[in-house]
N, C-alpha and C positions, 0 to 999 in steps of 0.2 A: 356458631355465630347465628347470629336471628335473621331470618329470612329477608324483614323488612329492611336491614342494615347492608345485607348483601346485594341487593338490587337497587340500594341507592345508586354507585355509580354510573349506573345504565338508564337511570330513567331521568337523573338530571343533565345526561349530556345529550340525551336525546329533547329533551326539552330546551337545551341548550343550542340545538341543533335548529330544531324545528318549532318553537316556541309556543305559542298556544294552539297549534295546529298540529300538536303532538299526537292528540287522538283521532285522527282524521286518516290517519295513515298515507297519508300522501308525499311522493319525493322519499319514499324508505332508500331508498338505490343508492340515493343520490349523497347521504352520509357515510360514514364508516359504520364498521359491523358491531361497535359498542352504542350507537344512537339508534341503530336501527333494532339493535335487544330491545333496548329501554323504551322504545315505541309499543314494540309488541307488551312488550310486559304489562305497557299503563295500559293498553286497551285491555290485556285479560283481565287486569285489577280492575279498571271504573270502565268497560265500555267502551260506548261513544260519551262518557261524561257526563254524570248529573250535574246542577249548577255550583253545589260544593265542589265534586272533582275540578270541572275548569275554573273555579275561583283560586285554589290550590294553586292548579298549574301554570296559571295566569301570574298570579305574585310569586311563583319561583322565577318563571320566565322574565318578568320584570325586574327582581330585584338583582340578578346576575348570582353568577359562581359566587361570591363572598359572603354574602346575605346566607348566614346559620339562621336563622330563626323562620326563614321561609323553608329551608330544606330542611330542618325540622318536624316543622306542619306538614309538610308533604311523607316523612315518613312515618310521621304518628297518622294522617289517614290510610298508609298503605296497611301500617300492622290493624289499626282498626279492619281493615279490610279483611286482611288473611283473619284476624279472631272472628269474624262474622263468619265465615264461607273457608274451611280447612281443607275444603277442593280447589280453591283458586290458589293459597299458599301453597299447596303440593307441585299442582300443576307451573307456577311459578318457578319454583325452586327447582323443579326440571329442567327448565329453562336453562337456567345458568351454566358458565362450562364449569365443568371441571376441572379442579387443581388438578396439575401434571405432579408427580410426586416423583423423585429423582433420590436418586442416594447418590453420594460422591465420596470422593475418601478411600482408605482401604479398609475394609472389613464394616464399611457402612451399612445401617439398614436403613427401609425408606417403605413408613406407612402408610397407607392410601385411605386411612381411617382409622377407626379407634382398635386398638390392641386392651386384649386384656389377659395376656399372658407374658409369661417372659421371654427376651432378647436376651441373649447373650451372644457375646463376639470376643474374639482373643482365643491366643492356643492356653490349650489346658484349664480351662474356666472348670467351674465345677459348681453345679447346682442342686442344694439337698433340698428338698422336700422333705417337709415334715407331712406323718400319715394317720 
């Protein structure tokens, strides 16, 4: 999944939270631990905010949770963002937690990432290789 699509929901609840004073850093305490992500996150991406950044964040803030076309614009300038500076995308995407990954079932397996080999499970499976 794309960086910029991953940190949508921590940067609109935090601007949901804190409004246009998102980048300001002020009262982080004072929300839960998904607003106070999405604060830090915006301040690595824009700063303290050039006047694009806070015009963005202003018409997210303004038009509420429903309004697609403002959280839209807000995510085409984060990816702008991460393609500018592929230090800020990394360091970003650090940020985020990580999926817990659980297998359930009996005989389940439970990947924590990409596989590019074979699972198998069950009695007496049998796997040929060709050489």
């Amino acid at each position: 999944m794309d960086t910029a699509d991953e940190v949508m929901p921590y940067v609109t609840a935090a601007i949901d939270a804190y409004g246009t004073g998102v980048l300001a850093g002020t009262g982080e305490h004072a929300a839960g631990a998904e607003a106070a992500r999405g604060s830090r996150i915006l301040r690595r991406v824009f700063g303290r905010g050039d006047e694009r950044a806070r015009q963005v964040i202003g018409r997210v803030a303004a038009a509420g949770p429903g309004d697609e076309s403002s959280r839209a614009a807000l995510r085409a300038a984060i990816a702008a963002a991460f393609l500018a500076d592929s230090l800020v995308r990394r360091e970003v995407a650090a940020m985020l937690p990580r999926a817990a990954v659980t297998a359930s079932g009996e005989r389940s397996v439970a990947i924590g990432g990409g596989n590019s080999g074979v699972i198998v499970t069950g009695d007496h499976s049998r796997v040929d290789f060709t050489r």
